[in-house]
N, C-alpha and C positions, 0 to 999 in steps of 0.2 A: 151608877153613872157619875162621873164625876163632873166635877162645877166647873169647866174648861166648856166641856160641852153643851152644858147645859144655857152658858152665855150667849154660847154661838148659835144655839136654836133659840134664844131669846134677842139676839142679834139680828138677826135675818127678819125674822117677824115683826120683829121693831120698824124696821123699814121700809117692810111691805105697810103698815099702817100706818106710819106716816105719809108714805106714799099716797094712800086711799085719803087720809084727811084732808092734805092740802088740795087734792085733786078737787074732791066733793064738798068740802068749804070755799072754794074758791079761789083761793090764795093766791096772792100774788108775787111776783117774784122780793117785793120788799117785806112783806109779811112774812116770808121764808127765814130772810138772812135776820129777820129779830128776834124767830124764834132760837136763833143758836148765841146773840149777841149783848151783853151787858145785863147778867144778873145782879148788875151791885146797884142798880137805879139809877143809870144815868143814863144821857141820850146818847143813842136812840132806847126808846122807854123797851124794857123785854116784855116778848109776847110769850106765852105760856101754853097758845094751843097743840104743842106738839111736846109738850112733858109726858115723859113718859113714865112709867108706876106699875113696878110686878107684887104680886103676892101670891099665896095660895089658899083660893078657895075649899078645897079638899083636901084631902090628905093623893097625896100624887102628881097633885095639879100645879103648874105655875101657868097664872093668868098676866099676861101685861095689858095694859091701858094705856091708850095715847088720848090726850088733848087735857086741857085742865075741866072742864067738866065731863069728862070721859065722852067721847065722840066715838072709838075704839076698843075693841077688847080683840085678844085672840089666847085659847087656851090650849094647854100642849100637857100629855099627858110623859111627863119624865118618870116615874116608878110605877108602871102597869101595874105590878104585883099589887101595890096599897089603893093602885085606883078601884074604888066601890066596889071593896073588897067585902064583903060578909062573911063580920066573926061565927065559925061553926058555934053552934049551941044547941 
């Protein structure tokens, strides 16, 4: 699978759970525009609950995270073959 595609279902997903945080936090429409606005520290001060953060749990697996103490997870399995594959022995 190549990494075009791979963004793009990490893409999508991304903004379905931002969607869900700001929904089910609360959020208000000013708490929205901070979290996209002045990483360098200045005001308005950045809000951080909609950062988002992938890795891979498993060998297969790309997991992202949204919110700075994780509020969100969703996991996509991009190499079926290596997912919870069991070496013959």
């Amino acid at each position: 699978m190549s990494n075009a595609k791979v963004t793009t279902i990490g893409g999508r997903r991304a903004n379905v759970l931002r969607a869900l945080v700001m929904h089910f936090s609360g959020m208000d429409a000013k708490s929205i525009v901070h979290c996209h606005l002045n990483r360098r520290g200045r005001s308005p001060a950045f809000n951080n609950n909609l950062f988002m953060v992938a890795s891979h749990p498993e060998a297969g697996v790309l997991r992202i995270y949204c919110g700075a103490n994780t509020k969100a997870w969703a996991d996509h399995v991009i190499v079926p073959t290596k997912f919870r594959s069991v070496a013959a022995g």
